[in-house]
Biopython code that builds the backbone (N, CA, C, O; Angstrom):
import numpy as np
from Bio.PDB.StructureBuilder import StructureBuilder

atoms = [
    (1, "UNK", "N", (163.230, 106.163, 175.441)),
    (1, "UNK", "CA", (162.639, 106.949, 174.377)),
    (1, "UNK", "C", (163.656, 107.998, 173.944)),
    (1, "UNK", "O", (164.217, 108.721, 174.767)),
    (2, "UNK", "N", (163.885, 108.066, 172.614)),
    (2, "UNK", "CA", (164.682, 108.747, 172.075)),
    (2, "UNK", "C", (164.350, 110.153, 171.948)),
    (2, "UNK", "O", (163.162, 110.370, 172.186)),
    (3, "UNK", "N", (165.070, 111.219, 171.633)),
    (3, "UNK", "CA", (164.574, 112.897, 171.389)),
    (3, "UNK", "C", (163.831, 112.677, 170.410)),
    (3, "UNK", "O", (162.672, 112.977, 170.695)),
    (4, "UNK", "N", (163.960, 112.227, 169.206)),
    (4, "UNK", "CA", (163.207, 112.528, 168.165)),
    (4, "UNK", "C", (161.535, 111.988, 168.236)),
    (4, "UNK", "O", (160.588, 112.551, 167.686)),
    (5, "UNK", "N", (161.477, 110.608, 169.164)),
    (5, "UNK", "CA", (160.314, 110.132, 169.010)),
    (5, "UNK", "C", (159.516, 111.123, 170.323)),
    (5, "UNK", "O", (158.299, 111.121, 170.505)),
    (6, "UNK", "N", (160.388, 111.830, 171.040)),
    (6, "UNK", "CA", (159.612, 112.794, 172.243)),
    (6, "UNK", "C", (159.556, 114.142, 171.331)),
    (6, "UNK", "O", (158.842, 114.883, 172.007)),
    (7, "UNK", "N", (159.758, 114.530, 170.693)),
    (7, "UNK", "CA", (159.694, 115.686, 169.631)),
    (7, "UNK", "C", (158.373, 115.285, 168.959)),
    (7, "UNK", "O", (157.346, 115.964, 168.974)),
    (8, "UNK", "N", (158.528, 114.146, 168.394)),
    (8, "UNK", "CA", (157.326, 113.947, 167.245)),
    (8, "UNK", "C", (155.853, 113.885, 167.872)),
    (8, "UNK", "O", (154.885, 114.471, 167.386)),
    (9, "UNK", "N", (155.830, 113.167, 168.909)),
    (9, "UNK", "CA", (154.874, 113.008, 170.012)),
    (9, "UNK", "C", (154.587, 114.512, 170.339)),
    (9, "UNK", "O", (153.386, 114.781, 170.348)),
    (10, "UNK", "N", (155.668, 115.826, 170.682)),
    (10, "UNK", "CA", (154.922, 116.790, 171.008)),
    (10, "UNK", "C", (154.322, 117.156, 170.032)),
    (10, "UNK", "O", (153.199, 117.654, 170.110)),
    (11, "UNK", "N", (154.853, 117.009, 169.107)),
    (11, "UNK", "CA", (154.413, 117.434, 167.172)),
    (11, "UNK", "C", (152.621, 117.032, 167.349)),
    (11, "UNK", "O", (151.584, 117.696, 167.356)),
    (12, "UNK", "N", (152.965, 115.614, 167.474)),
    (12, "UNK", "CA", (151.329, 115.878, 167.609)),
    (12, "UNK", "C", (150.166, 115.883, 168.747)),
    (12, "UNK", "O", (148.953, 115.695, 168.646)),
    (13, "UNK", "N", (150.765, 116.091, 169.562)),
    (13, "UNK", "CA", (149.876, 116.833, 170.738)),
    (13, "UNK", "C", (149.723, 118.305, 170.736)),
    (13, "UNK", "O", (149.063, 118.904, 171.585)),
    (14, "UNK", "N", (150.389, 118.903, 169.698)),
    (14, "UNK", "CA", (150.127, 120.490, 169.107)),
    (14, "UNK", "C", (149.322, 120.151, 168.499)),
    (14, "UNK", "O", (148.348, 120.540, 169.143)),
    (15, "UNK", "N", (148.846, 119.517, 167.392)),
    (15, "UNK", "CA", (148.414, 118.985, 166.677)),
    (15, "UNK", "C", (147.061, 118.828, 167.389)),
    (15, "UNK", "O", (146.184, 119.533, 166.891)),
    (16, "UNK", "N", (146.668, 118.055, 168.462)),
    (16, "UNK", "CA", (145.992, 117.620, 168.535)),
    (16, "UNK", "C", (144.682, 118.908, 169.425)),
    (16, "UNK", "O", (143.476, 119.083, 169.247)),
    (17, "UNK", "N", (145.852, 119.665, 170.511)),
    (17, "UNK", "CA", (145.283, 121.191, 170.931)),
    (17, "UNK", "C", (144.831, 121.763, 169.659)),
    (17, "UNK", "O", (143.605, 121.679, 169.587)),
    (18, "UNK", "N", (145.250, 122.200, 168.842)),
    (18, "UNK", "CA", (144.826, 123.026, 167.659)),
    (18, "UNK", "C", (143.769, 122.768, 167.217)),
    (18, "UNK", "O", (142.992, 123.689, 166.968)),
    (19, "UNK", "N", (143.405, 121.410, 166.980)),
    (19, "UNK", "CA", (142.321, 120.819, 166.713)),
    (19, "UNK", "C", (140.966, 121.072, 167.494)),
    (19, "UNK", "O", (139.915, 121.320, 166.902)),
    (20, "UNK", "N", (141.096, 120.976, 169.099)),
    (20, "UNK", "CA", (140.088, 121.123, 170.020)),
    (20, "UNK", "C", (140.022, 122.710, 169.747)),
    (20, "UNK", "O", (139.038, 123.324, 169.337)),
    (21, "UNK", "N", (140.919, 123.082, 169.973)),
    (21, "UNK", "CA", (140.853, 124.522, 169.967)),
    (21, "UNK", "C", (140.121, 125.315, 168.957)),
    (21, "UNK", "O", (139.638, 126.424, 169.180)),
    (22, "UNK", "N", (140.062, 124.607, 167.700)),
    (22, "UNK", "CA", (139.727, 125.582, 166.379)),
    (22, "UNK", "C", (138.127, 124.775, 166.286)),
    (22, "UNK", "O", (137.341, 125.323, 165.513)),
    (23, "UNK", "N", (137.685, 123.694, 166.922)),
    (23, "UNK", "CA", (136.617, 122.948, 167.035)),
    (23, "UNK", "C", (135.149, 124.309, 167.148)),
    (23, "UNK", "O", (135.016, 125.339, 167.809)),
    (24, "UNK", "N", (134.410, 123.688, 166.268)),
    (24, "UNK", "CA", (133.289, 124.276, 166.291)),
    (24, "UNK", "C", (132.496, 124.487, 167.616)),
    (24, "UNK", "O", (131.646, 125.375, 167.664)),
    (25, "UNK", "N", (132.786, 123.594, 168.830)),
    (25, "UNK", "CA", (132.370, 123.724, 170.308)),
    (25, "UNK", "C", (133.275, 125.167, 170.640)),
    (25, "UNK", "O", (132.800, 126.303, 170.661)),
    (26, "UNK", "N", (134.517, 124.839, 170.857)),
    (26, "UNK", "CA", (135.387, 125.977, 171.357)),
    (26, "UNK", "C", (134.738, 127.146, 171.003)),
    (26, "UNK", "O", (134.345, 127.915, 171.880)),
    (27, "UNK", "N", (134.459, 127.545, 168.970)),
    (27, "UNK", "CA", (134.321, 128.363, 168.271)),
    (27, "UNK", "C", (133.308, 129.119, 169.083)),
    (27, "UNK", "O", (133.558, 130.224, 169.565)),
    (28, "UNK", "N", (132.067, 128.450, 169.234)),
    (28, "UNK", "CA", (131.174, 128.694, 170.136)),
    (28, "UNK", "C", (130.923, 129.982, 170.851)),
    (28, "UNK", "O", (130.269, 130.990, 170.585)),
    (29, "UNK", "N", (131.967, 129.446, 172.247)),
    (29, "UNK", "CA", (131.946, 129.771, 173.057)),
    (29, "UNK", "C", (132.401, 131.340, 172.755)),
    (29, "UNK", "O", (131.717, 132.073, 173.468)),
    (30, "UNK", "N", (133.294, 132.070, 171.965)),
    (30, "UNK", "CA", (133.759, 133.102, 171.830)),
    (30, "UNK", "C", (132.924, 133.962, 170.588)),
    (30, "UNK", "O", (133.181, 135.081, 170.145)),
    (31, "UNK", "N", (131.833, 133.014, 170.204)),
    (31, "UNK", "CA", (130.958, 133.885, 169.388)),
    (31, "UNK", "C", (130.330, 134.512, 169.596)),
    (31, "UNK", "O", (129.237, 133.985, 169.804)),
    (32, "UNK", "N", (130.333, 135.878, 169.725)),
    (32, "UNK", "CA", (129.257, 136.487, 171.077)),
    (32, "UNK", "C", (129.441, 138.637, 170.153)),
    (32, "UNK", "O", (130.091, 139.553, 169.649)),
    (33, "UNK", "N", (128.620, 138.239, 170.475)),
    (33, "UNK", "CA", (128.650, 140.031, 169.978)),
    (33, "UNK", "C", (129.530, 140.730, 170.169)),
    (33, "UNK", "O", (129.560, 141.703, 169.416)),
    (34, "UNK", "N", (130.903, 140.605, 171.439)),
    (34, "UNK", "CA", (131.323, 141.936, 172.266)),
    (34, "UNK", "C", (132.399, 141.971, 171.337)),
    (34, "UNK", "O", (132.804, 141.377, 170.338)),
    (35, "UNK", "N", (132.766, 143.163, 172.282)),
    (35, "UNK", "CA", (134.458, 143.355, 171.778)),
    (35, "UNK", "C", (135.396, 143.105, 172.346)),
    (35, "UNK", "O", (135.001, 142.994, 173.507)),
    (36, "UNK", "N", (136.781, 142.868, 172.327)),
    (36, "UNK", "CA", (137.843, 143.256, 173.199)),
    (36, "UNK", "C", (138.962, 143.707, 172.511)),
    (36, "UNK", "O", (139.529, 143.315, 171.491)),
    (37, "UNK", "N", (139.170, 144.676, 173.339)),
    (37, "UNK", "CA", (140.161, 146.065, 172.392)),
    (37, "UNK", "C", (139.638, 146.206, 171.060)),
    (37, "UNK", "O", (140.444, 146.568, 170.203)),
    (38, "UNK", "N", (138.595, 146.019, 170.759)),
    (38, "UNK", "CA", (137.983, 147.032, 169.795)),
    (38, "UNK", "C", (137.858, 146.065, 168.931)),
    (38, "UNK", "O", (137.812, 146.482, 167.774)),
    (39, "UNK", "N", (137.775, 144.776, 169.060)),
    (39, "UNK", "CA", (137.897, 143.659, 167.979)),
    (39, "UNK", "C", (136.886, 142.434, 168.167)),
    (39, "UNK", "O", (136.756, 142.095, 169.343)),
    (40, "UNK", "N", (136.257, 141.815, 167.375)),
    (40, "UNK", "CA", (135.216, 141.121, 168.061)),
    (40, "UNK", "C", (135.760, 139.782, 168.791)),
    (40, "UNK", "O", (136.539, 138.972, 168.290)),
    (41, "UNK", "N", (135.214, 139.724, 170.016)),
    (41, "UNK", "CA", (135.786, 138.490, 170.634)),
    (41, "UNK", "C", (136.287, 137.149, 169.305)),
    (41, "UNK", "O", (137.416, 136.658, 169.300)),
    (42, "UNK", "N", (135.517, 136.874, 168.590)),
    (42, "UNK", "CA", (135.811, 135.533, 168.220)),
    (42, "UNK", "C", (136.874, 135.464, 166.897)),
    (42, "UNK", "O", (137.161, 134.365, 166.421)),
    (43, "UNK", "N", (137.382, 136.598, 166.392)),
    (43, "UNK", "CA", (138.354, 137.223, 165.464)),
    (43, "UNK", "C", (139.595, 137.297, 166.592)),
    (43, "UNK", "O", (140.633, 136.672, 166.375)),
    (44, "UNK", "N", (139.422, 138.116, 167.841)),
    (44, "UNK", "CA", (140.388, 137.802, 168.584)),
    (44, "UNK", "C", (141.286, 137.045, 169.247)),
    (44, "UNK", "O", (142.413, 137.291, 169.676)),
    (45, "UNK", "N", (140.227, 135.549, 169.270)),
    (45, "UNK", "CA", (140.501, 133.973, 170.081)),
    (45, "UNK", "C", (141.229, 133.445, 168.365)),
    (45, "UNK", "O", (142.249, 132.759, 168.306)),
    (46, "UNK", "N", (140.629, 133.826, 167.370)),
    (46, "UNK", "CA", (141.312, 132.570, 166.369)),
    (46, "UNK", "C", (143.122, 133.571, 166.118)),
    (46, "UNK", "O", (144.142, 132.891, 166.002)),
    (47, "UNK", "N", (143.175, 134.567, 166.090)),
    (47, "UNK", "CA", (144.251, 135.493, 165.834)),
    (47, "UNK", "C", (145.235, 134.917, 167.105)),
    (47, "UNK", "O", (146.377, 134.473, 166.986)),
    (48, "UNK", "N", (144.619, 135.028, 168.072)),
    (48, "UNK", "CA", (145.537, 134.681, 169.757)),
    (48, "UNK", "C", (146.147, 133.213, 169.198)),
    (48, "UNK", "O", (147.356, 133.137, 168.978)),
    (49, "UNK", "N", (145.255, 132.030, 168.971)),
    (49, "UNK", "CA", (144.765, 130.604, 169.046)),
    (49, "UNK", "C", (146.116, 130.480, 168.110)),
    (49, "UNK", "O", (147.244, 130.139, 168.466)),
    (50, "UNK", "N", (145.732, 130.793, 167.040)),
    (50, "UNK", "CA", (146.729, 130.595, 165.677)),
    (50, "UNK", "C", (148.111, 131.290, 165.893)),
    (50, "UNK", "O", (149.057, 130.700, 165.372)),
    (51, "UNK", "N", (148.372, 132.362, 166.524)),
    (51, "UNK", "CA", (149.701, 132.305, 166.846)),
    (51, "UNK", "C", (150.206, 131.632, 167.753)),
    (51, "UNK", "O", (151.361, 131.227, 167.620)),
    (52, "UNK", "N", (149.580, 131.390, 168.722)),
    (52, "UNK", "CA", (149.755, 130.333, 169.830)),
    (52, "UNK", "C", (150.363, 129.141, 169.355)),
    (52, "UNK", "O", (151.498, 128.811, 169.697)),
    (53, "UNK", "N", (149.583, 128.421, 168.508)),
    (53, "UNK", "CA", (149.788, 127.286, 167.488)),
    (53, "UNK", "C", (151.014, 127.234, 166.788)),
    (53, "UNK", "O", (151.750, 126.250, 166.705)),
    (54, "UNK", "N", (151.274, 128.864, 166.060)),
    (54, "UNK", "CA", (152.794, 128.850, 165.585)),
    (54, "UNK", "C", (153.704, 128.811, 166.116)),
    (54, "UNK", "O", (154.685, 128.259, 165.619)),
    (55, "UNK", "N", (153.746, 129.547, 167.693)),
    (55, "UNK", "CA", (154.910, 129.824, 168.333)),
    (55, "UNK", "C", (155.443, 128.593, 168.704)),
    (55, "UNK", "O", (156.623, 128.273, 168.563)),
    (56, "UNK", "N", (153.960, 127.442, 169.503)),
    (56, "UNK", "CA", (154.422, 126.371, 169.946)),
    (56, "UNK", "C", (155.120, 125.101, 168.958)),
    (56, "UNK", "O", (155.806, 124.086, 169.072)),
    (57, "UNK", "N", (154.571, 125.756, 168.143)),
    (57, "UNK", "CA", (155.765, 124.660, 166.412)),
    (57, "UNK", "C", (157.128, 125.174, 166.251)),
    (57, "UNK", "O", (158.141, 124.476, 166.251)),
    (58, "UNK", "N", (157.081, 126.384, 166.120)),
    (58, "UNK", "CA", (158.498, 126.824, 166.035)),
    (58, "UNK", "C", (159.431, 126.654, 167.270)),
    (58, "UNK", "O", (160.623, 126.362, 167.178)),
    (59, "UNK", "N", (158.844, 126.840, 168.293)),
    (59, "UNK", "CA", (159.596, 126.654, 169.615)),
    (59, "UNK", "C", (160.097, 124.660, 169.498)),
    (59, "UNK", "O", (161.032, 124.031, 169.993)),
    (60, "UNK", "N", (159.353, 124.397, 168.929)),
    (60, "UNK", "CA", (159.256, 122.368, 169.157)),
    (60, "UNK", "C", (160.538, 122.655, 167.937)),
    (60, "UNK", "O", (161.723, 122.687, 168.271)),
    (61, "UNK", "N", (160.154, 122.820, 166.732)),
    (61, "UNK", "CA", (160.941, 122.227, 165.589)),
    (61, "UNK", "C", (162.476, 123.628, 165.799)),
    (61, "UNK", "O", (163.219, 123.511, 164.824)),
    (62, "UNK", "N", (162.860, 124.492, 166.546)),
    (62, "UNK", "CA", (163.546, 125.266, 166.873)),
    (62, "UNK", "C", (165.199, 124.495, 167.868)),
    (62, "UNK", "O", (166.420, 124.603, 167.759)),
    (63, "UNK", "N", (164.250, 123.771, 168.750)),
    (63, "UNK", "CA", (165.015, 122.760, 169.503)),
    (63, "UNK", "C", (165.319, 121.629, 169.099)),
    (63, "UNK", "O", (166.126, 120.964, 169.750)),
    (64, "UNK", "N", (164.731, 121.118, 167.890)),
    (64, "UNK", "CA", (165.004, 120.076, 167.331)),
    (64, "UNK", "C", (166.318, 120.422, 166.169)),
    (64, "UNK", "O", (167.031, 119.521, 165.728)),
    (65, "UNK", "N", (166.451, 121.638, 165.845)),
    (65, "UNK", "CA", (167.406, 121.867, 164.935)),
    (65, "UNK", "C", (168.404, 122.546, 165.855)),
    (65, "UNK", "O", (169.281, 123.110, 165.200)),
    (66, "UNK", "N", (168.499, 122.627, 166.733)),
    (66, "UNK", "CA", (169.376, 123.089, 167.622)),
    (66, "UNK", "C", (170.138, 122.105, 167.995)),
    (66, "UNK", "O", (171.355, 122.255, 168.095)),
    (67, "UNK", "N", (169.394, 120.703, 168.311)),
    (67, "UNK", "CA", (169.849, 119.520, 169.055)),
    (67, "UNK", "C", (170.891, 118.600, 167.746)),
    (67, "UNK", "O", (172.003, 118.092, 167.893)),
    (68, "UNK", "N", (170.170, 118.646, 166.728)),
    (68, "UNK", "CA", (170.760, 118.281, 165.551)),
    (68, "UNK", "C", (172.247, 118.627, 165.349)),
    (68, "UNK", "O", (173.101, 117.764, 165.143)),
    (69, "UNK", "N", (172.548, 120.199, 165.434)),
    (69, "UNK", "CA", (173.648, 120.752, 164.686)),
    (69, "UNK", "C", (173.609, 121.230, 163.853)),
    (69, "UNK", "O", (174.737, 121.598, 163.528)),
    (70, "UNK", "N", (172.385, 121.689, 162.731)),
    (70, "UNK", "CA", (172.255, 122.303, 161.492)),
    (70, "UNK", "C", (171.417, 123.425, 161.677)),
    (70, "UNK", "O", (170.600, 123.824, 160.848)),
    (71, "UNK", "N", (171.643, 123.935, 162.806)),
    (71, "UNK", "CA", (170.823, 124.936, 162.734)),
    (71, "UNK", "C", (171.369, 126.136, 161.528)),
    (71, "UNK", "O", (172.271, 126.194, 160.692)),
    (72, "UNK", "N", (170.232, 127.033, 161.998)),
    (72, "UNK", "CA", (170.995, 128.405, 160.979)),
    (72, "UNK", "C", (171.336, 129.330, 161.345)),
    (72, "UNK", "O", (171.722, 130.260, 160.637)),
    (73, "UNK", "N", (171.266, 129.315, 162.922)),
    (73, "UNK", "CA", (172.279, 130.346, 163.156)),
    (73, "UNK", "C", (173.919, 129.988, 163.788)),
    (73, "UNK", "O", (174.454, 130.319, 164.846)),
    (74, "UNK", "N", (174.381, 129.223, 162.698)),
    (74, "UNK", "CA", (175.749, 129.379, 162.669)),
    (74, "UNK", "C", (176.238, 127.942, 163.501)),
    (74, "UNK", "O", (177.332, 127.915, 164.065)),
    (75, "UNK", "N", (175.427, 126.905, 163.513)),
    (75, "UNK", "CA", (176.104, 125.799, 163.848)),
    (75, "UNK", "C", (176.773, 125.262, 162.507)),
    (75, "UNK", "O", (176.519, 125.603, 161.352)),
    (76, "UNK", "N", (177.707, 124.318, 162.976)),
    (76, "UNK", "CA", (178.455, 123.033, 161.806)),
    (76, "UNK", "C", (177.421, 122.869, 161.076)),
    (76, "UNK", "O", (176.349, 122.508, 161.562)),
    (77, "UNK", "N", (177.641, 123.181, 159.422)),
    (77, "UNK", "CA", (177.079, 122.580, 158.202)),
    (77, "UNK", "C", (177.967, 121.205, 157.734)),
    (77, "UNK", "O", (179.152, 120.910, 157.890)),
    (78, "UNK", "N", (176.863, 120.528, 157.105)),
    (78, "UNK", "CA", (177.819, 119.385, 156.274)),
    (78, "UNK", "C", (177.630, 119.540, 154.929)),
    (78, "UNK", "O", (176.474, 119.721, 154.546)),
    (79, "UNK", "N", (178.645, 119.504, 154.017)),
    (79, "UNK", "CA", (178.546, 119.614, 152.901)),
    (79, "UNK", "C", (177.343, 118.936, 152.186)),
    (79, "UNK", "O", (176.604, 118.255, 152.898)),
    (80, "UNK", "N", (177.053, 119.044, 150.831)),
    (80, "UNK", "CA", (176.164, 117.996, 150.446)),
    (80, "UNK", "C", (176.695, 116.716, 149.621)),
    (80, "UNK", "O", (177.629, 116.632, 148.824)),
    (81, "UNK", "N", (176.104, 116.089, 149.921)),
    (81, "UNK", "CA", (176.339, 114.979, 149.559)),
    (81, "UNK", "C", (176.729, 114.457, 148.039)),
    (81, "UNK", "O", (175.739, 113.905, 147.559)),
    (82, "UNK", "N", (177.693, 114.453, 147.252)),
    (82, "UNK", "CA", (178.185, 114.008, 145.968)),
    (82, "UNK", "C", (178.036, 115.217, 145.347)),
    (82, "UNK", "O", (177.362, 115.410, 144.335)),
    (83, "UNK", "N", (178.879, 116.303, 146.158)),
    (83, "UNK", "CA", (178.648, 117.795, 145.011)),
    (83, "UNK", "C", (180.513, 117.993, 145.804)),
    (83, "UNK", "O", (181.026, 118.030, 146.923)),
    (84, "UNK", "N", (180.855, 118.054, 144.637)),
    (84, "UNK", "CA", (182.643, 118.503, 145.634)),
    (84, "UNK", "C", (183.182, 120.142, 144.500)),
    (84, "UNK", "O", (184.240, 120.769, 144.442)),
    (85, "UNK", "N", (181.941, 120.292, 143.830)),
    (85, "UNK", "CA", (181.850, 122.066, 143.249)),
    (85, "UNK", "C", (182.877, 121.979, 142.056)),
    (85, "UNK", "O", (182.591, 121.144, 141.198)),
    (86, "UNK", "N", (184.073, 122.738, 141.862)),
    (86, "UNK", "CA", (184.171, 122.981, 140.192)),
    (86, "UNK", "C", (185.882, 121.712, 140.654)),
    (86, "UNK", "O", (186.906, 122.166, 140.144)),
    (87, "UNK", "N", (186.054, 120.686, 141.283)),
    (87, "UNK", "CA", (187.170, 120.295, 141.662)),
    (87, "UNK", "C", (187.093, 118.801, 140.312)),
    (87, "UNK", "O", (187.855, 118.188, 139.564)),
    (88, "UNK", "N", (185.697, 118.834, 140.686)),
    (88, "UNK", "CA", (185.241, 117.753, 139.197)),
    (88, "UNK", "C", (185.070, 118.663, 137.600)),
    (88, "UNK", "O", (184.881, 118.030, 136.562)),
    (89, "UNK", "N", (185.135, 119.685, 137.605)),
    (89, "UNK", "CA", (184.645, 120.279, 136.310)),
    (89, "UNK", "C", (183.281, 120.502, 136.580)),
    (89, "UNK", "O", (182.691, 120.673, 135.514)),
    (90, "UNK", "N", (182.443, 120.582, 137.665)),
    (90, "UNK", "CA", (181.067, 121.432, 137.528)),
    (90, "UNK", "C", (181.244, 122.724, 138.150)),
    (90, "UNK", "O", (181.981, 123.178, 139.026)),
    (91, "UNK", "N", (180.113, 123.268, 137.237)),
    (91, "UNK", "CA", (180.179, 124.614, 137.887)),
    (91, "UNK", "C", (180.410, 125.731, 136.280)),
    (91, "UNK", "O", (180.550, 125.432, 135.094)),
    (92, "UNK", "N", (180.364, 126.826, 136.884)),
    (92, "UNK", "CA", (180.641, 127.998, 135.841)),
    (92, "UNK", "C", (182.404, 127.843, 134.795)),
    (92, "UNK", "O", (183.529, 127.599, 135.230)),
    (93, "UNK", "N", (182.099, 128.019, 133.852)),
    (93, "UNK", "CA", (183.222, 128.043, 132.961)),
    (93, "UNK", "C", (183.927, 126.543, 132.769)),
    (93, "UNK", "O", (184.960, 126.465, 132.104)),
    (94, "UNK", "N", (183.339, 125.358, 133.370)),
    (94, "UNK", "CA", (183.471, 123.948, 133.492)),
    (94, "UNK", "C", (183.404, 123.654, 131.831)),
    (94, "UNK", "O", (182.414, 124.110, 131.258)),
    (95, "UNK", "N", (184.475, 122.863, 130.958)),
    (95, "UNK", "CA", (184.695, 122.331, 129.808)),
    (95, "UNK", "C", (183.774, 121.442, 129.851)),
    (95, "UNK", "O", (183.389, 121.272, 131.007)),
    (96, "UNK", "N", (183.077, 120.584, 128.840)),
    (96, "UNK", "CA", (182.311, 119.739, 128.487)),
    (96, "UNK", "C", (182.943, 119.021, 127.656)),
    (96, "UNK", "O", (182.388, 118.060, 127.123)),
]
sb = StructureBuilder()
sb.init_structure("model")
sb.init_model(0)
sb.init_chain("A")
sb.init_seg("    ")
for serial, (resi, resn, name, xyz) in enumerate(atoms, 1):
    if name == "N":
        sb.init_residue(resn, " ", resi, " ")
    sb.init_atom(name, np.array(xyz, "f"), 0.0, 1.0, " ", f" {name:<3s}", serial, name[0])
structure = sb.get_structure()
């Protein structure tokens, strides 16, 4: 099994927690009158839940651009593809 198809697989087993998690059963359980730190339990679980959810995407798709080489903090870029800038005449002040 390759990285990418063990990446995508975690992709959606986040996917698939988020789901149970944001489920009207779960919801449930944290619907309840109280507070914690001054906030009502079930405002608190979706705020926790949902960053939870982000961190564990960014952490997945973080390592995947790491593993690549294109990351953005300062790995090897590759040019783009059929753009070689003003060496053809595109670009600013380029004759027509």
């Amino acid at each position: 099994m390759n990285e990418q198809e063990l990446t995508g697989q975690k992709t959606i087993a986040i996917f698939l927690v988020a789901l149970v998690a944001f489920s009207p059963l779960a919801l449930a359980i944290f619907s309840r009158p109280d507070f914690l730190l001054g906030i009502p339990r079930l405002y608190f679980y979706l705020f926790v839940v949902w960053g939870l959810v982000i961190l564990a995407i960014r952490v997945n798709v973080f390592r995947v651009e790491s593993d690549v080489g294109g990351s953005r903090r300062g790995g090897p870029r590759r040019p783009m593809r059929g753009y070689s800038g003003e060496s053809e005449g595109v670009g600013p002040g380029a004759e027509r």
